[in-house]
DRENGU-398324 format. One record per residue: residue number from 1; chain; x, y, z of N, C-alpha, C in turn. Coordinates in nm, 3 decimals. Layout:
N
ATOM     k   c      n_px      n_py      n_pz     ca_px     ca_py     ca_pz      c_px      c_py      c_pz
ATOM   NUM   A         X         Y         Z         X         Y         Z         X         Y         Z
...
This chain:
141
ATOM     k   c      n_px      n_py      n_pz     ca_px     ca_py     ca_pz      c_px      c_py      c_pz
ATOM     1   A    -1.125    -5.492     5.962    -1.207    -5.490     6.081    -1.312    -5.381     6.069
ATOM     2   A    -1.412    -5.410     6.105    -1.550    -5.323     6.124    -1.572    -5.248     6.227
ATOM     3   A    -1.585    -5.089     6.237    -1.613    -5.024     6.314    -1.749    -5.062     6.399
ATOM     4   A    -1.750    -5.057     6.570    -1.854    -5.094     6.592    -1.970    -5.025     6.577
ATOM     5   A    -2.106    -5.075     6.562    -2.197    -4.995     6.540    -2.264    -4.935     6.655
ATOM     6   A    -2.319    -4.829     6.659    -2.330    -4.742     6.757    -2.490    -4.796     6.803
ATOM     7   A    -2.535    -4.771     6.889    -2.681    -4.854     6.903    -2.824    -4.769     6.801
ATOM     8   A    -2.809    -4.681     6.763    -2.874    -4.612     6.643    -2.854    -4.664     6.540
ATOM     9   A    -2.739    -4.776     6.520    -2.713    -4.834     6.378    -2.644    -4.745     6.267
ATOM    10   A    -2.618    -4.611     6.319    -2.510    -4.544     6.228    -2.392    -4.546     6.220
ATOM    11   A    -2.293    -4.554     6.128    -2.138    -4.516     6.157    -2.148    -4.402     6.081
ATOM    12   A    -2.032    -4.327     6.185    -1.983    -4.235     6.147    -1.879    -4.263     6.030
ATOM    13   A    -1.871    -4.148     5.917    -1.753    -4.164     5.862    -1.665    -4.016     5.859
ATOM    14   A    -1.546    -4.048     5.923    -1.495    -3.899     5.921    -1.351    -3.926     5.859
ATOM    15   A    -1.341    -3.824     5.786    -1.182    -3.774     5.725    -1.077    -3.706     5.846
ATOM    16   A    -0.941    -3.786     5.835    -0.874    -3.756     5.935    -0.737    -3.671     5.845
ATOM    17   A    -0.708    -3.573     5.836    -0.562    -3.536     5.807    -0.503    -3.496     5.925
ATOM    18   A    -0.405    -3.620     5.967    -0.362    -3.546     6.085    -0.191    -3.432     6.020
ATOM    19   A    -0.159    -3.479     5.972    -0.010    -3.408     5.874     0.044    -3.358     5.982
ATOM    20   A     0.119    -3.456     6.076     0.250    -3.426     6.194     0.158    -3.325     6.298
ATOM    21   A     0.036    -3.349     6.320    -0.017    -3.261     6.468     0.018    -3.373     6.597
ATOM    22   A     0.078    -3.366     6.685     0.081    -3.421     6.835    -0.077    -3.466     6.905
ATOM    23   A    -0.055    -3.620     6.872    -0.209    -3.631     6.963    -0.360    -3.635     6.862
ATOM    24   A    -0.285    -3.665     6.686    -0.405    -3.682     6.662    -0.451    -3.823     6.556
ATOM    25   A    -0.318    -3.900     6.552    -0.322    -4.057     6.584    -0.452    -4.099     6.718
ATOM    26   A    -0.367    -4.061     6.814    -0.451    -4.103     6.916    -0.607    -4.096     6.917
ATOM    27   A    -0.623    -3.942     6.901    -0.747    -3.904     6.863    -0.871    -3.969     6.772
ATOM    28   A    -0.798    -4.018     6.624    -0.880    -4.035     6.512    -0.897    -4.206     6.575
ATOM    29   A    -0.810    -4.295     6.668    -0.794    -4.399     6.729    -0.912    -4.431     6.818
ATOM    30   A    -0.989    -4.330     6.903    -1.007    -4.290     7.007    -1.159    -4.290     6.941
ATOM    31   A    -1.154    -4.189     6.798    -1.317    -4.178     6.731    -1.327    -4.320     6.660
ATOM    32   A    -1.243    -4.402     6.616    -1.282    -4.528     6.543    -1.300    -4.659     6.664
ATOM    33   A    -1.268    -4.632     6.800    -1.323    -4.661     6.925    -1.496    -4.700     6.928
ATOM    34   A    -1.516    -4.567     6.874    -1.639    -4.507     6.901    -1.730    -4.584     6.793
ATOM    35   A    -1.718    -4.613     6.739    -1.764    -4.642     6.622    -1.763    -4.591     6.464
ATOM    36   A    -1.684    -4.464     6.506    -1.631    -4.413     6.325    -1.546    -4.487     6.253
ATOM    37   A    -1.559    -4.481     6.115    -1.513    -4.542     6.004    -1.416    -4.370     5.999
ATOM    38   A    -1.262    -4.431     6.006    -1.167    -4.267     5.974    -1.119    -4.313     5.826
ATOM    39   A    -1.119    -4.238     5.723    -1.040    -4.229     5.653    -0.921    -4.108     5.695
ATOM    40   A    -0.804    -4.208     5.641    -0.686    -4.111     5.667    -0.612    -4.042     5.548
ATOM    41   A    -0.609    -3.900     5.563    -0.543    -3.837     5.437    -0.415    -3.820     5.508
ATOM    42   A    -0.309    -3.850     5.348    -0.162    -3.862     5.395    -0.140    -3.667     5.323
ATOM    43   A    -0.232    -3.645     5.286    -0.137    -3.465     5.266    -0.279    -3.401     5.256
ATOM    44   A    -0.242    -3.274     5.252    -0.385    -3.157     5.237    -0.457    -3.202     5.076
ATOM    45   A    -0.394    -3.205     5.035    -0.457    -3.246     4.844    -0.559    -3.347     4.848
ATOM    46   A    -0.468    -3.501     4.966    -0.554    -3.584     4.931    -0.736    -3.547     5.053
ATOM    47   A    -0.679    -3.489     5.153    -0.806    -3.447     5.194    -0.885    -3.372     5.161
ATOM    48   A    -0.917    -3.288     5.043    -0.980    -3.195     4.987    -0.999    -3.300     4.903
ATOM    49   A    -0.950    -3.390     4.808    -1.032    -3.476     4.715    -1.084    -3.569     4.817
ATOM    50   A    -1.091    -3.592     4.891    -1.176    -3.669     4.938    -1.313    -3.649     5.003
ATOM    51   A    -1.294    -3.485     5.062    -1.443    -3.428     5.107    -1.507    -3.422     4.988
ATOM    52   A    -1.455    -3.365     4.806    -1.493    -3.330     4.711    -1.593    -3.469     4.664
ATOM    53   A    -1.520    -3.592     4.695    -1.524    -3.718     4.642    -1.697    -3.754     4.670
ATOM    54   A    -1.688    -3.742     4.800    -1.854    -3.861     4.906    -1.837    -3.759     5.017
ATOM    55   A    -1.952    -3.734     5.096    -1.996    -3.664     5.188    -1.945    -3.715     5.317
ATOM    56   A    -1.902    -3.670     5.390    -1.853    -3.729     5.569    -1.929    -3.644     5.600
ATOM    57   A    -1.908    -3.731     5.777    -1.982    -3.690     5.904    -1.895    -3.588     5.971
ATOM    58   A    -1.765    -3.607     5.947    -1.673    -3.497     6.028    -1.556    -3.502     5.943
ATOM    59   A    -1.500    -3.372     5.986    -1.352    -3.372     5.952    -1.242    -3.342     6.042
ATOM    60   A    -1.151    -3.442     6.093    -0.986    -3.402     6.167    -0.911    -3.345     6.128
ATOM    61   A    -0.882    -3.193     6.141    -0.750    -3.145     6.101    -0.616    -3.180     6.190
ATOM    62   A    -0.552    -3.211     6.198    -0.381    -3.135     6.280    -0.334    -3.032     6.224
ATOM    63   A    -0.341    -2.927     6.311    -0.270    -2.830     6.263    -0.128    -2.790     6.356
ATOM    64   A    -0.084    -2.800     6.248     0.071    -2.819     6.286     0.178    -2.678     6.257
ATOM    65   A     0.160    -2.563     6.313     0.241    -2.459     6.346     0.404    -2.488     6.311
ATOM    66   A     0.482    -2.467     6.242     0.460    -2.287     6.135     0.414    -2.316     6.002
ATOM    67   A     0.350    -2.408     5.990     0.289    -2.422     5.788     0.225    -2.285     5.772
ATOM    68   A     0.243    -2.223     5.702     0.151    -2.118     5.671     0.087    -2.156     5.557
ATOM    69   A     0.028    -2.265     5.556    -0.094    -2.326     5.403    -0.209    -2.359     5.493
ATOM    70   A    -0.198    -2.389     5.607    -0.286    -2.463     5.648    -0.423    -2.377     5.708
ATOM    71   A    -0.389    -2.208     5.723    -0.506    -2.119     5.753    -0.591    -2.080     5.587
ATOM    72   A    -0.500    -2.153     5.480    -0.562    -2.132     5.345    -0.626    -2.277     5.309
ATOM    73   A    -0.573    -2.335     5.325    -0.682    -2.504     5.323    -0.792    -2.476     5.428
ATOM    74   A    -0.746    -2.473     5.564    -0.897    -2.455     5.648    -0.987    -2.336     5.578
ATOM    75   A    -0.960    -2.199     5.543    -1.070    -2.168     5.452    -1.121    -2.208     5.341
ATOM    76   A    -1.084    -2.298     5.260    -1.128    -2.394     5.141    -1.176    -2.497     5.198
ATOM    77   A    -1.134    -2.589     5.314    -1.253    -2.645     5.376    -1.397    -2.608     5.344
ATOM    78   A    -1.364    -2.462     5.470    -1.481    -2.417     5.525    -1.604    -2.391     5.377
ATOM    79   A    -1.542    -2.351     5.236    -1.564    -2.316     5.145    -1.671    -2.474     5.057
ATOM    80   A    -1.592    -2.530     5.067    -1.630    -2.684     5.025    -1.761    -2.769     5.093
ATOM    81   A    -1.746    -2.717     5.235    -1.808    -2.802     5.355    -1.855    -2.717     5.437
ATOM    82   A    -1.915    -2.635     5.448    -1.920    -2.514     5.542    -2.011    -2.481     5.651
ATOM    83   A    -2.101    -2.655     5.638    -2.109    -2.704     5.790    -2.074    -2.834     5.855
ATOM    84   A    -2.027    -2.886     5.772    -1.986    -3.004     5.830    -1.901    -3.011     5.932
ATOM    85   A    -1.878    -3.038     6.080    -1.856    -3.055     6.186    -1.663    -3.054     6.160
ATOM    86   A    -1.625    -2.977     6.257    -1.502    -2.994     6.224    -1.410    -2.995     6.370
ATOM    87   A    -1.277    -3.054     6.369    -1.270    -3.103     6.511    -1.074    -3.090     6.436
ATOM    88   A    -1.036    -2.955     6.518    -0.900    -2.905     6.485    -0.836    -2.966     6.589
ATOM    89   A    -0.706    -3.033     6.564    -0.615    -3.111     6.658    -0.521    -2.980     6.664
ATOM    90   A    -0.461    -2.941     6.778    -0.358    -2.878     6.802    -0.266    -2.915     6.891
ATOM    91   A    -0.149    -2.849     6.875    -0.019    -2.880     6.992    -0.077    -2.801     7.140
ATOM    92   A    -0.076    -2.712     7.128    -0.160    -2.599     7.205    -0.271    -2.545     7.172
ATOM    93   A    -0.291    -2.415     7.251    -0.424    -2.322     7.179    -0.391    -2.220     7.280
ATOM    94   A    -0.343    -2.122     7.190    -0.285    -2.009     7.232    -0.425    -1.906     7.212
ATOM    95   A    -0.433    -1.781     7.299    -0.508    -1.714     7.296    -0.490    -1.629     7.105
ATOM    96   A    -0.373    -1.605     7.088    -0.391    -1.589     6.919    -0.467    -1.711     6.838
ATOM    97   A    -0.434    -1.861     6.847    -0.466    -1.986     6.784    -0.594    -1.976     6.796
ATOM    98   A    -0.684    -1.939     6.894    -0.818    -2.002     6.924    -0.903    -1.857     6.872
ATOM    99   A    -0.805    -1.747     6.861    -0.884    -1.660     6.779    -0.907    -1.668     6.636
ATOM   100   A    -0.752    -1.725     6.529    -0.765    -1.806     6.440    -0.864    -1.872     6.415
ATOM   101   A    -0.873    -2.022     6.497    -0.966    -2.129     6.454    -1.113    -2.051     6.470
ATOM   102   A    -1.128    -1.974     6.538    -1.291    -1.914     6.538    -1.314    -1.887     6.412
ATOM   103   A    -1.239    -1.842     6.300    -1.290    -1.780     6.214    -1.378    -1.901     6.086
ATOM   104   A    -1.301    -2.064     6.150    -1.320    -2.135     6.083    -1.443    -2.248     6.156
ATOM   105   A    -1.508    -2.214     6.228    -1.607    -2.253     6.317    -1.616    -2.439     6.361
ATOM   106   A    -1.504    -2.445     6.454    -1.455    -2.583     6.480    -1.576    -2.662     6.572
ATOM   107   A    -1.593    -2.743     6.546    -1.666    -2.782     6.654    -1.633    -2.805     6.808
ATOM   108   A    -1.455    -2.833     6.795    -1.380    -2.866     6.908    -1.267    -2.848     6.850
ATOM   109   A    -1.200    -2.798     6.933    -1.031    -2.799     6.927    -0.990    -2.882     7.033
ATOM   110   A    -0.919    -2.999     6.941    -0.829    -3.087     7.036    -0.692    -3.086     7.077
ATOM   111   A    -0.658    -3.056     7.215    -0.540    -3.017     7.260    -0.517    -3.111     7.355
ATOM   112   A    -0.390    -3.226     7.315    -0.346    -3.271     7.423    -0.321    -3.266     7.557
ATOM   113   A    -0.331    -3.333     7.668    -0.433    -3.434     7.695    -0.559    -3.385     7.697
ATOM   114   A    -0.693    -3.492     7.641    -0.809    -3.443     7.631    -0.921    -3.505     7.695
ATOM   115   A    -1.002    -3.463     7.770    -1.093    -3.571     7.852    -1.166    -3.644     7.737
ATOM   116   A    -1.161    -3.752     7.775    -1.277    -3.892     7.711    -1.391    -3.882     7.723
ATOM   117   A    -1.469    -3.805     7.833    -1.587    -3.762     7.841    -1.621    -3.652     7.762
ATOM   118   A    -1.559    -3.558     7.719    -1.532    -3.443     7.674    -1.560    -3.461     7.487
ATOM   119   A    -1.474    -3.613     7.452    -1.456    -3.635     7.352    -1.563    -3.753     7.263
ATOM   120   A    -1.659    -3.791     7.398    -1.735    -3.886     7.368    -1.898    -3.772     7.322
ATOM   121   A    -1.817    -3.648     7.400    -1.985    -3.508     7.404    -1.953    -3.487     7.216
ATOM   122   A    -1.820    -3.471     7.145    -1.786    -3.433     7.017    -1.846    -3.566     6.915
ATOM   123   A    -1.858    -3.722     6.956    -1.908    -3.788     6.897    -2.065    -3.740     6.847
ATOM   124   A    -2.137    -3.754     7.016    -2.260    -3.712     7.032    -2.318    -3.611     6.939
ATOM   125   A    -2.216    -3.492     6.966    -2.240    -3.354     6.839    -2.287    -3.429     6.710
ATOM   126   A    -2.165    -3.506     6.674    -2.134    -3.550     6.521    -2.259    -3.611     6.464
ATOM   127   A    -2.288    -3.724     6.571    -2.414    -3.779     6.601    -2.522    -3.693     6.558
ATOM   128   A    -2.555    -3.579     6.631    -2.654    -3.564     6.623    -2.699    -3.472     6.484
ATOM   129   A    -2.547    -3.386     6.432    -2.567    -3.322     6.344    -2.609    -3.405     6.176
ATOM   130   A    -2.531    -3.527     6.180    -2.608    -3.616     6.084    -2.765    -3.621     6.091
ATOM   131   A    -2.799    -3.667     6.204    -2.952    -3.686     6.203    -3.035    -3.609     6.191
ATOM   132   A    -2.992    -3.477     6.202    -3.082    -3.363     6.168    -3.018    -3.276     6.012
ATOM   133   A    -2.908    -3.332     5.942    -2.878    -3.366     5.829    -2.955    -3.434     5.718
ATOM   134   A    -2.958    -3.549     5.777    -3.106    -3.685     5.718    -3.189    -3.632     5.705
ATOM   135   A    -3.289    -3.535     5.839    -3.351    -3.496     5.864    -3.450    -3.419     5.747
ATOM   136   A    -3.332    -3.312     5.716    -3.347    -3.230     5.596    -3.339    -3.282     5.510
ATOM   137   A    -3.239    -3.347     5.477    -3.261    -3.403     5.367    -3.407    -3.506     5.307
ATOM   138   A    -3.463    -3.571     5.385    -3.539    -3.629     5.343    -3.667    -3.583     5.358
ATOM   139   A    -3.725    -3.451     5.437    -3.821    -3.365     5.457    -3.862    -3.339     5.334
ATOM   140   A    -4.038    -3.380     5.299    -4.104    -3.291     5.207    -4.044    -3.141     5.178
ATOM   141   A    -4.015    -3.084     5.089    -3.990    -2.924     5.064    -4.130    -2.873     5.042
């Protein structure tokens, strides 16, 4: 089945690792709604070869508390991709957690339950950061 196309004629394509976060099935469900194409990584390995692989529009983490790998993958992200739009699924967001994820510059942290309006503004972002992506990219230097 084909993601629908958005009336700009773009799909999104975003990488989803959700790896046991609460709420981010739903989520990556919710962006292929929208019109994103999700690829789903089944472990951290295969999502790092896959940003390495072809360029996405976004990336889904779950971060899933107590892994202690996963504040060393999100800086190898950030390392790999280091603007590409990023949208952290959490159980919570504890005043320690959200000082964490700052360091890794999320676009949104998703914490169960999440407004739809809220989550349709994170498409929009995604949206718009491609097009001024293109933008550059295809600008005379």
């Amino acid at each position: 089945m084909h993601a629908p196309r958005h009336p700009d004629h773009t799909i999104l394509r975003i990488v989803a690792c959700a790896c046991a976060a609460p709420g981010a099935d739903a989520l990556t469900q919710f962006l292929e709604n929208e019109g994103c194409v999700t690829v789903h990584c089944s472990s951290h390995e295969s999502l790092l070869e896959e940003v390495v692989r072809s360029p996405v529009d976004a990336v889904v983490f779950g971060f899933a508390p107590p892994c202690s790998l996963e504040p060393a993958l999100l800086r190898m992200l950030r390392r790999l991709i280091p603007v590409t739009p990023l949208i952290i699924v959490a159980r919570d967001a504890t005043l320690e957690m959200e000082r964490m994820f700052r360091e890794y510059r999320p676009l949104f942290v998703a914490v169960p339950p999440w407004d739809r309006a809220e989550l349709r503004e994170v498409v929009r972002a995604i949206r718009a950061h491609r097009a001024k992506k293109s933008l550059s990219t295809t600008s005379p230097s």
